[in-house]
N, C-alpha and C positions, 0 to 999 in steps of 0.2 A: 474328712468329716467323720465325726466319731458319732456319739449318743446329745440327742437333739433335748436341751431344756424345755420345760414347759412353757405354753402360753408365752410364744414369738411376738415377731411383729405379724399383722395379718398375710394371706395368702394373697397375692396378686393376681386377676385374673384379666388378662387384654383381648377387649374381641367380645361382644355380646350378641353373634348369632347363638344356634344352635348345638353348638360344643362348646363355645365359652359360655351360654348360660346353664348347661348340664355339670362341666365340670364347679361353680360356683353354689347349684342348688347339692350335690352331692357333698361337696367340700364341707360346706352348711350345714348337712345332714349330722355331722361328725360332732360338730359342736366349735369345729374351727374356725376364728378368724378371716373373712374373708371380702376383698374389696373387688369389683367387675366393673370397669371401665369399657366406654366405648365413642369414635368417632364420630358416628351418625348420631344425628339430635333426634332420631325417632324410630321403632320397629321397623322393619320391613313391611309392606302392605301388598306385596308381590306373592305370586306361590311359589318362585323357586322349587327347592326340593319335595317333592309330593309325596313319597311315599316314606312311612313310617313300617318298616320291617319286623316280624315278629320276632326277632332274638333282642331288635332294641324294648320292642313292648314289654320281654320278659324283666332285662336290667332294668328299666326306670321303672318298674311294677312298686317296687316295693316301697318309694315316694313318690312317685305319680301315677297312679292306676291307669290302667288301660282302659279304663271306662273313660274316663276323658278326652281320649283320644278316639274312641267311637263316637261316642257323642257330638262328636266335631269333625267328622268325616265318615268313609264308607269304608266298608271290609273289602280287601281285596280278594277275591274269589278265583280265577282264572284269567289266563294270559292265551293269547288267537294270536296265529301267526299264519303270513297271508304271503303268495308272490304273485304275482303277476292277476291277481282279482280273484285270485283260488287259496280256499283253505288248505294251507300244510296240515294244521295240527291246533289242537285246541290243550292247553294245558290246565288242568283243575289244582288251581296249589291249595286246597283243601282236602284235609287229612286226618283221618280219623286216631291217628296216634298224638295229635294235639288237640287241646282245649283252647289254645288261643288263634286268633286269627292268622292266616298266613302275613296280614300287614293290613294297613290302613293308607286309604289318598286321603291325606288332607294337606293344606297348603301351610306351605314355610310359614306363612305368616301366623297360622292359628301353632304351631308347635312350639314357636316361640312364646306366642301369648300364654300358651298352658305355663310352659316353663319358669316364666315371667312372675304368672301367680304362684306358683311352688316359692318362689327365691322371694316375693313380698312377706307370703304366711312365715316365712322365715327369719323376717327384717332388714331382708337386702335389697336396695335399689341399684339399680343399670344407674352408673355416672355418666352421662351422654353429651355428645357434646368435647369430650375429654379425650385426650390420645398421650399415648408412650411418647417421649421423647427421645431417650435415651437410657441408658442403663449402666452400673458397674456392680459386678459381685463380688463379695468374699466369701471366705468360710460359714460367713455366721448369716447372711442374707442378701439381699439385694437391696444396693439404694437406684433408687430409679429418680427421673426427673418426668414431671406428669405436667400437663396445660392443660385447663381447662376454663370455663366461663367465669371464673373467679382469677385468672392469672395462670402463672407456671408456680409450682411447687414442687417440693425434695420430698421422698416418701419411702421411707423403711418398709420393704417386703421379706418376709421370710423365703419364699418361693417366688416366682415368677411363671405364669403360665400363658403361652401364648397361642391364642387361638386365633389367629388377627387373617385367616384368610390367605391365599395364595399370594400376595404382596405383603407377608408380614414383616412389622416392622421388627420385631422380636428376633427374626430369623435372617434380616438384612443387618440389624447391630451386632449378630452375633459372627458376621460374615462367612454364614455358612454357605456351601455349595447345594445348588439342586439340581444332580443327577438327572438327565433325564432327558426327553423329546416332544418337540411342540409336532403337533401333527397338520401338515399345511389342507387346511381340509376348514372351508366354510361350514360351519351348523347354525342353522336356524333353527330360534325359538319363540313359540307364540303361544299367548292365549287365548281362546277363542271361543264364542258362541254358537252356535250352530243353529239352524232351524226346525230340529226334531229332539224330541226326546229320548233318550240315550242309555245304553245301561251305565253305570258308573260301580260298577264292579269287578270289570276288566282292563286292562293293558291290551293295546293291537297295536303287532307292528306287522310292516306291510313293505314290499320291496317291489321293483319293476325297473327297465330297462333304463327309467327317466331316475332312478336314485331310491334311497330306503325313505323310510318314515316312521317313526312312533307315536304312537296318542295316547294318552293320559289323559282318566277323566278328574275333571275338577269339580263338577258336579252332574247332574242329570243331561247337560245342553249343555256346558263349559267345559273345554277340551287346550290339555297341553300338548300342543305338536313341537315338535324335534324330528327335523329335516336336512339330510344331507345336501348342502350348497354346492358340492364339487371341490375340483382342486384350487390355491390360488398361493400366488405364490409371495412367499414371505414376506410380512412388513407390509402389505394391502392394508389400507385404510378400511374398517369395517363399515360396510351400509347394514343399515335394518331393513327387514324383508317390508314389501308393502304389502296390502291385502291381497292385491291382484294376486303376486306369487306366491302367497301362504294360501290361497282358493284355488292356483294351479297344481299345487303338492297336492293337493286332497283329489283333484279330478284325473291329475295323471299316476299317482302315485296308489292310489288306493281304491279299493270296493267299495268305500262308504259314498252314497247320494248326497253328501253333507253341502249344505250353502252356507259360507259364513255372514253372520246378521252383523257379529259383532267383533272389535278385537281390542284386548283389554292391553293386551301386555306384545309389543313384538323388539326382537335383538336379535342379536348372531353371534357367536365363541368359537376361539380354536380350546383344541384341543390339546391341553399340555398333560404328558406325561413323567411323573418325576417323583422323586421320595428323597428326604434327607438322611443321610447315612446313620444319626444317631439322635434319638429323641431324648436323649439327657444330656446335657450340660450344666454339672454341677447343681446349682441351684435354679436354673432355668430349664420349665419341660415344654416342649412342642405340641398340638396336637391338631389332629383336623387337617384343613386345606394347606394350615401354618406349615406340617408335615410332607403330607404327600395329596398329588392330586392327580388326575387320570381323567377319560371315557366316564359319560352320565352312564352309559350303558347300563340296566340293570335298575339304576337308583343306588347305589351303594355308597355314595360320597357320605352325604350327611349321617347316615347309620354308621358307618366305618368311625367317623370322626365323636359320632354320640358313644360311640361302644368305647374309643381311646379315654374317653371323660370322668365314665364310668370307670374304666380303668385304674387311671393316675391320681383318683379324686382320692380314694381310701388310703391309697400308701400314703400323699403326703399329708393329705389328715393325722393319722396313725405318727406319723411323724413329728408334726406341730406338735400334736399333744403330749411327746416324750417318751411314746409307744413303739417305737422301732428307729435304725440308725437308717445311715444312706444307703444299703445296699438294699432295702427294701424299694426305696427308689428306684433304683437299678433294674427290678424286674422290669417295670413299665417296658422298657428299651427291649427287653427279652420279650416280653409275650406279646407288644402291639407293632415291632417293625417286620416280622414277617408279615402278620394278618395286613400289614397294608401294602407292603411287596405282592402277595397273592393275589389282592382287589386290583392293584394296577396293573400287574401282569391277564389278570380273565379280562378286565374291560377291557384292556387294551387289546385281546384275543376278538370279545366278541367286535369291538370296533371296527376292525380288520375284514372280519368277516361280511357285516353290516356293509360293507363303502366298498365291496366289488363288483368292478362296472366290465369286465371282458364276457362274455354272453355264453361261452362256454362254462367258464370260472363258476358266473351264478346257477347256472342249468346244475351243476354239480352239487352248488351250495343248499340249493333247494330239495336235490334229490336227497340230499345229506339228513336235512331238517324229517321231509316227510318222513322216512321211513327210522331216521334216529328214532323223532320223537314218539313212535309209534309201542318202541321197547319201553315195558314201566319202568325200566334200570335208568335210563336215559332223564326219564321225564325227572322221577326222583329225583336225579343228580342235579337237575334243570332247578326245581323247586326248592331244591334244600342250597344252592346256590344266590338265589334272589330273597329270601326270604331269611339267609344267613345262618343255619341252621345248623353249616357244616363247621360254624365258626368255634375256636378252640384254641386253649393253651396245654395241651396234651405235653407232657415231655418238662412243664415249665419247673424251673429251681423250687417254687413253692407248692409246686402239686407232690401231697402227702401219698400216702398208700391206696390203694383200690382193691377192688375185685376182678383177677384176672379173667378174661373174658367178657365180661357185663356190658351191657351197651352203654350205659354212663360210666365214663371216668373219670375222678382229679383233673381239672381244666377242662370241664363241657360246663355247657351253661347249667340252672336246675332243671329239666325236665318241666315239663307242662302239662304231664299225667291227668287227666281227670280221676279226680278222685271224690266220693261218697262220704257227708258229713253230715252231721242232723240239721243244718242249714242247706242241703243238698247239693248237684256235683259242684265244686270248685275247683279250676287247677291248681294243680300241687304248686307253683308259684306263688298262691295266696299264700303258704306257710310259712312264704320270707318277710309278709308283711309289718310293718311296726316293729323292725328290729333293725340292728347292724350288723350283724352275725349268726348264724344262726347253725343249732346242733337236732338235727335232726332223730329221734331214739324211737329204734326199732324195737318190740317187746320190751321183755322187762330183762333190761339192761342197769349195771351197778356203774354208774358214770361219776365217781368221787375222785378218781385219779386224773379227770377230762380238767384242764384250765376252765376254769372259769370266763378268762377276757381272751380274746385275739388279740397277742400283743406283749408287751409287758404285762406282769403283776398288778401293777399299782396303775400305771398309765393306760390299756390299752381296751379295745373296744370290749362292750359286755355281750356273753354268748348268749342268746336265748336259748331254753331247752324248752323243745317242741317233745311232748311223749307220743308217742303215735302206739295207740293198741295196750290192750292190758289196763286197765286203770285213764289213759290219755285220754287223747282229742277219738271219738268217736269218729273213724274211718273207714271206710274202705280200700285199705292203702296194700295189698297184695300186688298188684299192678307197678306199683312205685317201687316196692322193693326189690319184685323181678330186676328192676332196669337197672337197678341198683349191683343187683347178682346177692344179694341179701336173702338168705333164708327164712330159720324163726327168731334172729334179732341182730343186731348192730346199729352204728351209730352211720352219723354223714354229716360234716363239718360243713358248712357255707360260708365263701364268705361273702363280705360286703357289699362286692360287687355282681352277685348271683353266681357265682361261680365255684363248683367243686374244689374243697379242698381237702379232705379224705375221706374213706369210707372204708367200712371194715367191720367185721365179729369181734375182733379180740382188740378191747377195748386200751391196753396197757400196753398194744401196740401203736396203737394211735395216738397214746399219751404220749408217748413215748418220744415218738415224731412229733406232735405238735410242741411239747417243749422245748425238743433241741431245736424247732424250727424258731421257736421265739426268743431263744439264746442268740441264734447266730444270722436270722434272717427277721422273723415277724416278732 
């Protein structure tokens, strides 16, 4: 595959949870072509995945504001860890070097609904009701074979993206292997109402000789539990917990007085561990559950999978429109199978930990916890881990130049600086807004050698130039530039996807690189 004509057949997108409707609203974003199929005739009305993470709030900022997402659930403020009815350690993952929240609880079902309306203001509707049938690709696309309320049809895709869930169909036609370990270990999960009012600002988890537990709040008196069942041995017919034993976890398992009034939602999962060796195949890309899956541990699934979305959405965008060849695809494979190698391997850590039942073992575990999380080094690494903070393509084929030393580099997300504007403080993430790209200019900088587009010439995204200082955007931006390792000027390329893609003084060295970068990669 060489250099991609303009205006293909559309983008195919399988799977309308929360990664396949991110990768289609982002897709969209671009000006691409784009079709989102899916098997279920309606949303989800469950909460599933609860927590919304701040490195995802930062990437989907720039089309779907975080205010949305407050709006429709609670800031997550702190995380209590409890063993035997006694506090270990109280975690505050608020932090005064961010402006945006450590995360958000709101439920599966409202993140989709957000997402949902982004992709309508856009002119896309979820095909539902609809499923992949099959597939074969060449060089120039994918013909797929699609069914839906209307019949089976033949449908020309340029791309194929498969978001379709740990049973994808995408990733069974494609007869790939999935690596990996189911972990023989009953989890219960419920939701439930309780009899008092509640903070809903923290995560408790809580452990004792009868098994762990966690709690998620879903609102003031509505509570997600996630409870260790024990061992059981492969192929066990799943039961769903009853009330009785989802009110015995809470009396033997935990310090909370809690009486369940109500239960909205109860089931049980194992636990599988696994990732596919490579997220591209030619013109078919993987992402989400489709990809890899692990340990809820953390919350990290559905973030992981919204962060691969954002990812993969800009290159083949960029691509449709005639703006880069296949190797810009290629990164995708580079910069998101570690990051989901990393998330399976910690869940899979903290899971381990979580499910030890020898008495000595846990005495240890717990002695571990107290006085770890006691060190700020500790707690940090704890929060900058849940919250995704430490997530990065440091090292990637596309991360241009930097500042040695600086705490941001080429491949960190943009920073979330509070910064001082005659509208007053906003995070510096606001500055990615209403753009695709974006060129960040420090002083009074001569930027006529800088590209215009990310991309090709003719085909490829347009750069916004943001001025900051001197004649610009009225700032208080000293703070941002430190982080930057920026003195009295330079620039800082962004791209699409929030993410660093150089930064520097010397201007016609960044040209420089961003050129040959778009000769031979972008």
């Amino acid at each position: 595959m060489g250099e991609f004509p303009m205006r293909q057949a559309p983008i195919l997108v399988v799977g309308a949870g929360p990664v396949g409707l991110t990768a289609a609203h982002r897709i969209a974003r671009h000006g691409a072509a784009v079709r989102i199929i899916e098997i279920a005739e309606a949303p989800t009305t469950l909460s599933k995945a609860l927590v919304v993470w701040r490195r995802t709030l930062q990437i989907l900022d720039a089309t779907l504001p975080r205010e949305r997402f407050l709006a429709a659930g609670n800031e997550v403020r702190q995380a209590r860890f409890f063993a035997d009815g006694k506090l270990l350690h109280a975690i505050s993952l608020q932090d005064e070097a961010h402006s945006l929240p450590p995360g958000v609880f709101i439920p599966q079902a409202d993140t989709e609904r957000l997402l949902i309306e982004a992709l309508a203001d856009q002119g896309v509707q979820v095909e539902r009701e609809t499923k992949l049938i099959a597939f074969e690709q060449d060089a120039d696309g994918v013909t797929c074979q699609i069914e839906g309320p209307g019949g089976t049809e033949e449908f020309r895709a340029s791309w194929l993206i498969g978001c379709d869930g740990a049973h994808s169909t995408v990733r069974h036609h494609l007869q790939l292997p999935f690596p990996g370990e189911t972990v023989n270990r009953r989890w219960i999960l419920a939701d439930v109402e309780v009899d008092q009012e509640t903070d809903p600002h923290e995560a408790i988890m809580e452990a004792s000789k009868h098994g762990a537990v966690a709690l998620f709040p879903v609102g003031t008196s509505r509570w997600r539990i996630i409870g260790d069942g024990g061992d059981v041995e492969p192929n066990t017919p799943q039961q769903d917990p009853t009330e009785e034993e989802l009110q015995d976890i809470l009396d033997t398992r935990t310090s909370r007085n809690w009486k369940i009034v109500k239960s909205y939602w109860r089931g049980v999962f194992h636990v599988n561990e696994r990732q596919i060796e490579n997220y591209v195949h030619g013109r078919v890309l993987l992402a989400g559950d489709a990809a890899h899956v692990h340990s809820p541990a953390g919350g990290q699934g559905m973030n992981t999978g919204i962060q691969d979305a954002t990812n993969l959405a800009w290159k083949v965008a960029l691509a449709w429109q005639g703006g880069a060849d296949a190797s810009l695809i290629e990164t995708y494979q580079e910069e998101r199978h570690p990051i989901g190698k990393e998330v399976v391997d910690a869940t899979g850590r903290a899971l381990h930990a979580i499910s030890i039942k020898n008495p000595i073992a846990r005495h240890l575990r717990n002695m571990a916890l107290h006085f770890g999380l006691a060190i700020p080094k500790v707690r940090e690494h704890v929060a900058e881990f849940l919250t995704e903070g430490s997530v990065n393509t440091r090292g990637s084929s596309l991360c241009g130049p930097g500042i040695r030393g600086a705490a941001v580099q080429p491949g960190d997300a943009m920073p979330d600086i509070a910064i001082d504007s005659s509208q007053g403080t906003i995070p510096a993430t606001d500055l990615l807004r209403d753009a695709e790209a974006v060129c960040l200019v420090f002083g009074s900088v001569d930027i006529s050698q800088l590209p215009d587009r990310l991309g090709s010439a003719e085909h490829g995204f347009p750069l916004a130039v943001r001025h900051l200082g001197n004649g610009g955007l009225t700032l208080d931006i000293e703070e941002l530039a430190t982080a930057f390792g920026l003195k009295d000027q330079g620039i800082v390329v962004v791209r699409p996807d929030g993410v660093i893609l150089a930064v520097g003084e010397d201007v016609n060295a960044i040209a420089g690189s961003f050129l040959n970068r778009e000769r031979s990669k972008v």
